[in-house]
C-alpha positions as CSV (number, residue, x, y, z in Angstrom):
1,X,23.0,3.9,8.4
2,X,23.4,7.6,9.6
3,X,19.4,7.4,10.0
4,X,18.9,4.8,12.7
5,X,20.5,6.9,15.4
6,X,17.9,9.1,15.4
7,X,14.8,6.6,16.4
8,X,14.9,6.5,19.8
9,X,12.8,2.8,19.5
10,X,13.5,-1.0,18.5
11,X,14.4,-1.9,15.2
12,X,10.9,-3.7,15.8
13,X,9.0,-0.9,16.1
14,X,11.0,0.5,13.5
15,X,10.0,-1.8,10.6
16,X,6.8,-1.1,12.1
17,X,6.7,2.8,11.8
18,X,8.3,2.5,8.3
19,X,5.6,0.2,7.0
20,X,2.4,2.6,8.3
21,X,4.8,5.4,6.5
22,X,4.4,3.0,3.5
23,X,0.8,2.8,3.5
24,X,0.3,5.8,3.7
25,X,1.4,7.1,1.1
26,X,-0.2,4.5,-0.9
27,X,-3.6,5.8,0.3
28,X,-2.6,9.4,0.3
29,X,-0.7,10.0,-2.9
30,X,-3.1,7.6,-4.9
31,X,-7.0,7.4,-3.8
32,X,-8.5,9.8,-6.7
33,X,-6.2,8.6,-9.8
34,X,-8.3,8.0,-11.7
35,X,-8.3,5.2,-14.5
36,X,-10.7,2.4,-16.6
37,X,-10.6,-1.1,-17.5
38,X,-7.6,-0.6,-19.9
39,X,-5.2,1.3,-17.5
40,X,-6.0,-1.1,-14.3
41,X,-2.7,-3.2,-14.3
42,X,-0.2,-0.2,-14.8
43,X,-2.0,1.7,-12.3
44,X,-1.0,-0.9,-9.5
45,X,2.8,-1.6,-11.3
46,X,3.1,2.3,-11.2
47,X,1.9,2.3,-7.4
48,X,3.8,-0.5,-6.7
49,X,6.9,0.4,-8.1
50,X,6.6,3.5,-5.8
51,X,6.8,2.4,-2.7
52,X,9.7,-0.6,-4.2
53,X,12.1,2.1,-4.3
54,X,11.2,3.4,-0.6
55,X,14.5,2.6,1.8
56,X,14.0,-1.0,3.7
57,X,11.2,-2.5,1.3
58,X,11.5,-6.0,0.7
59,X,8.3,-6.8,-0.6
60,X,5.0,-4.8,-2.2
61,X,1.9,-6.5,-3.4
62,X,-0.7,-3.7,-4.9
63,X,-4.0,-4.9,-6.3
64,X,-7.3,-2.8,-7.1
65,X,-11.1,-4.7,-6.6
66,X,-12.0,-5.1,-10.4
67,X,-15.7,-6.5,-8.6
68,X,-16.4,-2.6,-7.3
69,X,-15.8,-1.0,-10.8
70,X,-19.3,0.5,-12.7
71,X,-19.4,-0.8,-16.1
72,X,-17.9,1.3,-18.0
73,X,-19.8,2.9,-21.4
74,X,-17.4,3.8,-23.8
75,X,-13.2,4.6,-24.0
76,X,-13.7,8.0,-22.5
77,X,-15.0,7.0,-19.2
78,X,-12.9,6.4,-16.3
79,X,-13.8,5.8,-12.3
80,X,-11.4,7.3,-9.3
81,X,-9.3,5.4,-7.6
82,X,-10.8,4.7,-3.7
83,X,-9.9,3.3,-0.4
84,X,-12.1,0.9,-0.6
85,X,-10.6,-0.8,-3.7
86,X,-7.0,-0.5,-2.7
87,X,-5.6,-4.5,-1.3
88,X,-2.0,-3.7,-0.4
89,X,1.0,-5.5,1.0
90,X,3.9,-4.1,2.5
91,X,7.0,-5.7,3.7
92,X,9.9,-4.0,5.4
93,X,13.3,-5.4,6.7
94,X,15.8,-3.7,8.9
95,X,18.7,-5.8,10.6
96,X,16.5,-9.4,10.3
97,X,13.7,-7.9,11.3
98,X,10.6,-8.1,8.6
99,X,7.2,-6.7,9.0
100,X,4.2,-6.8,7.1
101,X,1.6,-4.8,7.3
102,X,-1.6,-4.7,4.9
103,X,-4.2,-2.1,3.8
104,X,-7.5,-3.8,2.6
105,X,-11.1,-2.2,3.0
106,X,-12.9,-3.4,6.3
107,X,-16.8,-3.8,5.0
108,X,-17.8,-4.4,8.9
109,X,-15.9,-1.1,9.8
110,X,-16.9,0.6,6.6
111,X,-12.9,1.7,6.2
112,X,-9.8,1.2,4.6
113,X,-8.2,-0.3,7.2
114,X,-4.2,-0.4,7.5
115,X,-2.9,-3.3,9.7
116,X,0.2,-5.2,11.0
117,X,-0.5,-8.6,9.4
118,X,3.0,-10.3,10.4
119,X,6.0,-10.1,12.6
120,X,9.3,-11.9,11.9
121,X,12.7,-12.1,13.9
């Protein structure tokens, strides 16, 4: 592709620049959606399904901690979506080369931590 002369890196370090980009805008474009118990599951299809479409992905897991929701009272209530809920798993191929990286919250760290999980060539 037209876009690989212009990274002046590995394909390596490629896939792994392309997965942080990933993440990012999992955490960036989704933490304060907001949603309940009944919305949930297309919450994570519709973030999921985002990043799917991204150029290179080969595989996205997105799930959201049910355990930190508040119970919720009644059909009109509805939490915001935060790091700290957000379990995500990115995968990204470029000429045999897959990465994964992973976004889960790090209690000991107190943060949303975004990580390269895996390294395949």
């Amino acid at each position: 592709m037209k876009a690989a002369s212009r990274f002046a890196c590995t394909v390596r370090e490629r896939c792994i620049f392309e997965t942080g980009i990933k993440l990012a805008t999992i955490y960036h474009q989704y933490v304060g959606t907001p949603f309940n118990g009944g919305s949930i599951d297309s919450l994570e299809e519709a973030i999921t399904n985002s990043i799917m479409v991204q150029p290179y992905v080969s595989y996205v897991e997105v799930t959201i901690d049910r355990s930190v929701l508040p119970p919720l009272e009644d059909h009109y209530s509805y939490v915001s979506l935060g790091g700290n809920m957000i379990d995500a798993i990115v995968e990204v191929t470029i000429d045999g080369v897959t990465v994964r990286s992973e976004m889960r919250y790090d209690g000991e760290l107190g943060y949303p931590l975004m990580y390269v999980s895996e390294i395949r060539e």
